[in-house]
C-alpha positions as CSV (number, residue, x, y, z in Angstrom):
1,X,123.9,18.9,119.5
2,X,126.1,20.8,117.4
3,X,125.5,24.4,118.8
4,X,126.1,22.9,122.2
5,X,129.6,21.5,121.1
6,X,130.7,24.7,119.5
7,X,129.4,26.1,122.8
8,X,131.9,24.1,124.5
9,X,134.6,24.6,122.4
10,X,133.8,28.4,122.6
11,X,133.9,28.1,126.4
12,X,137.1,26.3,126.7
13,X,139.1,28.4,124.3
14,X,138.1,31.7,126.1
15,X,139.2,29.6,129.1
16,X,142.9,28.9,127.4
17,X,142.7,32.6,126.4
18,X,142.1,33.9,129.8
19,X,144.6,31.6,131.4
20,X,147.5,32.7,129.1
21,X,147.0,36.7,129.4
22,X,144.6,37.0,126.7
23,X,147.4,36.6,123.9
24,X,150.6,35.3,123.3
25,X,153.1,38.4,123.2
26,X,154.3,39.0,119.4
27,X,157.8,37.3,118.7
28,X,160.0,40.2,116.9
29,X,164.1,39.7,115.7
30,X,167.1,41.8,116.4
31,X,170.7,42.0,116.4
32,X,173.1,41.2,119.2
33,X,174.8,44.1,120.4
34,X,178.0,42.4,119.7
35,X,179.3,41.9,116.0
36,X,181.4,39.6,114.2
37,X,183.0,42.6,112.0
38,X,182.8,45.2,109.9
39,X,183.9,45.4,106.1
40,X,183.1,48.1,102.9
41,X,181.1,46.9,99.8
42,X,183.0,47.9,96.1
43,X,182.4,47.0,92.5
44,X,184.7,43.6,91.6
45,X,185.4,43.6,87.9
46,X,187.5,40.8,85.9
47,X,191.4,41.1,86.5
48,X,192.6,43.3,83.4
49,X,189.6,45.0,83.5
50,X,190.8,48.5,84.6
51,X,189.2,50.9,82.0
52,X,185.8,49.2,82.6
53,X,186.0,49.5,86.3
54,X,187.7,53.1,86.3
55,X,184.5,54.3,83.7
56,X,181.6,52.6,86.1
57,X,183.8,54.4,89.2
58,X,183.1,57.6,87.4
59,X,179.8,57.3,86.5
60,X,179.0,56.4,90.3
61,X,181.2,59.5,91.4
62,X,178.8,61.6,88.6
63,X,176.0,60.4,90.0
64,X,176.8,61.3,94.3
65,X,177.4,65.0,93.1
66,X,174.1,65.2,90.9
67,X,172.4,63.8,94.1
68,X,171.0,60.6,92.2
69,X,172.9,58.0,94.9
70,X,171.1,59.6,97.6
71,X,168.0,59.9,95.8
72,X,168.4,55.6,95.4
73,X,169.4,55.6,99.0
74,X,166.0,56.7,100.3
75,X,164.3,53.9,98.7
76,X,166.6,51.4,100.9
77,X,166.5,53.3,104.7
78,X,168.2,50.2,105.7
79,X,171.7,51.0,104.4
80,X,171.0,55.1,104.6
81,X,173.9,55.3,107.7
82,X,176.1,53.0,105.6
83,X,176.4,54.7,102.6
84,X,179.9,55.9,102.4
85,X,180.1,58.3,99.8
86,X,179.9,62.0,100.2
87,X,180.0,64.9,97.5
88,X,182.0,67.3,99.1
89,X,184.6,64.4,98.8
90,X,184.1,63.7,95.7
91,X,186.7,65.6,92.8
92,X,185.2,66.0,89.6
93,X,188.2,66.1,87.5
94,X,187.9,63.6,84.7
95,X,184.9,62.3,85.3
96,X,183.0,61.0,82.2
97,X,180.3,63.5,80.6
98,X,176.4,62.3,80.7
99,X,175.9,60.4,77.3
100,X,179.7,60.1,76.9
101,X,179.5,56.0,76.5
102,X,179.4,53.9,73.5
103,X,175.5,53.4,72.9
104,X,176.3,50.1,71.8
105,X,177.2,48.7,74.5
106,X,175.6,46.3,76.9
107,X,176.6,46.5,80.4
108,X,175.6,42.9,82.2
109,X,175.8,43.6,86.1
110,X,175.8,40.7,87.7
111,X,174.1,40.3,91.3
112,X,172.9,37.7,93.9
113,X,169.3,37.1,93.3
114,X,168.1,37.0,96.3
115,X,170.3,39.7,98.7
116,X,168.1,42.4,99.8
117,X,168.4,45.1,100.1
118,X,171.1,45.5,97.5
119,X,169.6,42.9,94.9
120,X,167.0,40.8,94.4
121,X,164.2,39.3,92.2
122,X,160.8,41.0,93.1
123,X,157.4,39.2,93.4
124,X,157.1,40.5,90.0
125,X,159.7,38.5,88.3
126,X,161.5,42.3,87.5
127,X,164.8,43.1,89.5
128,X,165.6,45.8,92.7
129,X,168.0,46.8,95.1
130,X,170.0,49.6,96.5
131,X,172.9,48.3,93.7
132,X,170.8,47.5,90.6
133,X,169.2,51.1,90.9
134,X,172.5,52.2,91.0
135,X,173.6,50.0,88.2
136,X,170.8,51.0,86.0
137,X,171.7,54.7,86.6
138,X,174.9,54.2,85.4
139,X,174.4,53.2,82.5
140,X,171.5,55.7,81.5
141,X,174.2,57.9,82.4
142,X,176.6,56.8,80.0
143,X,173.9,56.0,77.7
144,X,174.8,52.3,78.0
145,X,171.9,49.4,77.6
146,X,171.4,47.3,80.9
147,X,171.0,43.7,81.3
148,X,170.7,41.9,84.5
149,X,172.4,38.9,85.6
150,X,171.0,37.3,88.8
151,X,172.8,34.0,89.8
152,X,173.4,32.4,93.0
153,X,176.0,33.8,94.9
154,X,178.2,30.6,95.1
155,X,178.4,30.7,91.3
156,X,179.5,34.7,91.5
157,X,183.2,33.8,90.0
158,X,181.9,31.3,87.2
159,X,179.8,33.7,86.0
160,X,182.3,36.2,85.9
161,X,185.1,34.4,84.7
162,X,183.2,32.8,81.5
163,X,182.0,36.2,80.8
164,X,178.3,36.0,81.6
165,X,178.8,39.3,83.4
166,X,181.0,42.2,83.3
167,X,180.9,43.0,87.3
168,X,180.2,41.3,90.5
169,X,178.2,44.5,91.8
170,X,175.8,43.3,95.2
171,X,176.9,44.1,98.6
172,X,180.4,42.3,97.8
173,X,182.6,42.4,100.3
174,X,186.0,43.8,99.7
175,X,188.4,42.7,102.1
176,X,190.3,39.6,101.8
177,X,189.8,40.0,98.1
178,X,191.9,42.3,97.0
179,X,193.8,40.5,94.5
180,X,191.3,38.4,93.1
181,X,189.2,41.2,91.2
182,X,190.1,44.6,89.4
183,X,188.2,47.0,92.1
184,X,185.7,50.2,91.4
185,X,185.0,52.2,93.8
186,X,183.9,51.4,97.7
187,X,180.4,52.9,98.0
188,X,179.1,51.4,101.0
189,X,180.1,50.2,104.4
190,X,178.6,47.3,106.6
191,X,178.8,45.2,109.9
192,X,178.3,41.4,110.4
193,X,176.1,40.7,113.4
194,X,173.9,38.3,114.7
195,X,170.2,38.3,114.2
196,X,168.2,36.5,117.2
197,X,164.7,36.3,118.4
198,X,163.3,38.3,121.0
199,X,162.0,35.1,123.3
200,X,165.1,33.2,122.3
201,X,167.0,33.6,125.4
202,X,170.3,34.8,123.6
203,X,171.5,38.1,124.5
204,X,175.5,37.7,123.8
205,X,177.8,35.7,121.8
206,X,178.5,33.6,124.0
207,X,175.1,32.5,124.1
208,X,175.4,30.7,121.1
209,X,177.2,27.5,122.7
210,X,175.3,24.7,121.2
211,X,172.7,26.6,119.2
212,X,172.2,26.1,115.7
213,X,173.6,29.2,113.7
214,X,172.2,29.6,109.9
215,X,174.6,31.7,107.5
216,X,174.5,32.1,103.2
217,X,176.7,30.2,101.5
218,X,180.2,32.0,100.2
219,X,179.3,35.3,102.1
220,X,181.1,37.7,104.5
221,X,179.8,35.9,107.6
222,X,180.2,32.5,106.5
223,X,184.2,33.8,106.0
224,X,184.1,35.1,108.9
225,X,183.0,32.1,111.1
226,X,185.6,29.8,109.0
227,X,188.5,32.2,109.8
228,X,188.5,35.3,112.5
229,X,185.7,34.1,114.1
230,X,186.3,30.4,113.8
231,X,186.8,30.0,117.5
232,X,183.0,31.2,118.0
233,X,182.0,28.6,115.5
234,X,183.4,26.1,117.0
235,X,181.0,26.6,120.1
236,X,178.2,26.0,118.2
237,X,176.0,23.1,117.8
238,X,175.8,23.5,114.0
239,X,176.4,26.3,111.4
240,X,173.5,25.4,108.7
241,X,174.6,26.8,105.4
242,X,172.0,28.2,103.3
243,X,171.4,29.5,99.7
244,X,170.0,32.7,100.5
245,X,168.9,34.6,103.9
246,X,165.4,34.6,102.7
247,X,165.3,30.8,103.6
248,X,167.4,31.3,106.7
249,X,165.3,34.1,108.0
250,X,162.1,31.9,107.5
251,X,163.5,28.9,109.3
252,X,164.5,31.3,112.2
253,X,161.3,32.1,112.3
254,X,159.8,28.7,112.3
255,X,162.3,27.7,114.9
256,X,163.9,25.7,112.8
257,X,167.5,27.5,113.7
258,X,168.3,29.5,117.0
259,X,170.4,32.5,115.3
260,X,171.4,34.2,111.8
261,X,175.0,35.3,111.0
262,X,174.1,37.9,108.3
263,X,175.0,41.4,107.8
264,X,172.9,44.6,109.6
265,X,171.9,45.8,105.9
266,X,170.1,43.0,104.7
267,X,168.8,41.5,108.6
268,X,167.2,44.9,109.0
269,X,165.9,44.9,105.6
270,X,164.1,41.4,106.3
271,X,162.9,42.3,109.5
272,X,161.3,45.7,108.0
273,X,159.8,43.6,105.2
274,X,158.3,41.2,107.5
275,X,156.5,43.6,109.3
276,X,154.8,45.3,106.8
C-alpha cells in the first residue's frame, strides 16, 4: 500500500512539474533604473574635534598614495566605482609620518552593525567592512590601538555625544549635515535607488503607487522620502521602517514588502551575498 501511494504521489508531482515548464524560473533583485539621489560618504567627528578629524584625514590621504585604500577596496567590489579618492590628487604636504601617533591612544570608531558593505558584524561575532578595514589601517598607521563600536544606527549621535566613540565612520552621508559634525575627509561617493524583484512587475518609480516600500531607520533614503522625495512617498501604500537592510532585504524576499529604498552600495552587496 505504501509504495503504491508514494507511486502516486510520484506521478502527480512529475505531472505539476511538467505542467509548469519543469521549474519555476529563479526570482533575482535589482535596482530601478531611476534613483532617488546621489550623496558622498565622510568621516563625522564631535564639533570641536578638528585636530582629531584633520589627523584621521591624513592618515586616510597616507594610506591612497601607499595603495593600502585600493588594496581594501578589492575586498568590497561593490563600492570599487564609488570610491572617490585618487593619488594623483592627493598632496602629501603635512601629512603625518607612519608611527607618528601617541601609542597610547585608543581610537573607538564607531559604525552601524549591520551596514554592509561598509560595516558589519560577521557570522563570527568579529567586525568587517570597506570602513573598519579602513579604520583599522589607520590606526596601525599611526600606531594607535583600535576598538570597535557597533551600535544601531538610530543611536549614532548618543553614542557620539556621551563619548562612547570618537567618529561616526560607516557610509555616513554628508549632505544636510554639514553643521552638525566636525568633517574628515569624503572618501566615497553613492546613489539611493530602488531595489525590486525581478517578477515584481515594477519597472519605474511610478510603479510604486500603493506598494509597500521598506527603508532603515535614520538613513539617507529614509531622509530622502521624508523631504526631496516626499512627494514619491506619499504614493505609496506604506513606507515600513526597519532597523537594518538585512531584515528588509529578507522580507523583500519573502514577499513581505514590494520594494527597498536603500543605497546601490549596500543593495548590491546583499544581492552578491545572497547568491553565493
Amino acid at each position: 500500500m505504501k509504495k503504491i501511494i508514494s507511486l502516486t504521489l510520484a506521478l502527480v508531482l512529475a505531472l505539476s512539474l511538467c505542467a509548469c515548464g519543469g521549474s519555476k524560473k529563479a526570482v533575482t533583485y535589482a535596482f530601478l533604473d531611476e534613483t532617488l539621489g546621489t550623496e558622498s560618504y565622510a568621516i563625522g567627528f564631535r564639533l570641536g574635534d578638528t585636530e582629531l578629524a584633520e589627523t584621521v584625514s591624513g592618515a586616510v590621504k597616507a594610506l591612497v598614495l601607499n595603495g593600502t585604500y585600493d588594496e581594501i577596496g578589492k575586498n568590497y567590489p561593490e563600492i570599487g566605482d564609488y570610491l572617490s579618492l585618487k593619488a594623483e590628487d592627493i598632496d602629501s604636504t603635512g601629512l603625518p609620518e607612519e608611527g607618528s601617533g601617541d601609542s597610547s591612544f585608543t581610537f573607538k570608531h564607531g559604525f552601524d552593525l549591520d551596514y554592509p558593505p561598509y560595516s558589519y558584524l560577521q557570522d563570527d561575532g568579529t567586525v568587517g567592512g570597506f570602513d573598519v578595514e579602513l579604520c583599522q589601517a589607520v590606526c596601525k598607521y599611526l600606531g594607535w590601538k583600535y576598538e570597535s563600536v557597533p551600535f544601531n544606527w538610530d543611536a549614532k549621535d548618543q553614542e557620539l555625544n556621551a563619548g562612547s566613540c570618537d567618529c561616526i565612520w560607516s557610509g555616513f552621508t554628508k549632505e544636510g549635515r554639514e553643521d552638525k559634525y566636525t568633517w574628515g575627509i569624503t572618501y566615497s561617493n553613492n546613489t539611493q535607488g530602488i531595489l525590486v524583484a525581478s517578477d515584481s512587475g515594477i519597472s519605474s518609480l511610478a510603479d510604486l503607487k500603493d506598494k509597500i516600500v521598506g527603508v532603515q531607520t535614520a538613513t539617507s533614503a529614509a531622509e530622502m522620502l521624508e523631504d526631496s522625495q516626499k512627494e514619491l512617498a506619499d504614493t505609496f501604500k506604506d513606507l515600513k521602517i526597519y532597523e537594518t537592510y538585512t531584515v528588509a532585504y529578507n522580507d523583500l524576499k519573502a514577499g513581505a514588502i514590494d520594494a527597498i529604498a536603500i543605497d546601490m552600495t549596500a543593495g548590491s552587496f546583499l544581492i552578491a551575498s545572497d547568491s553565493k
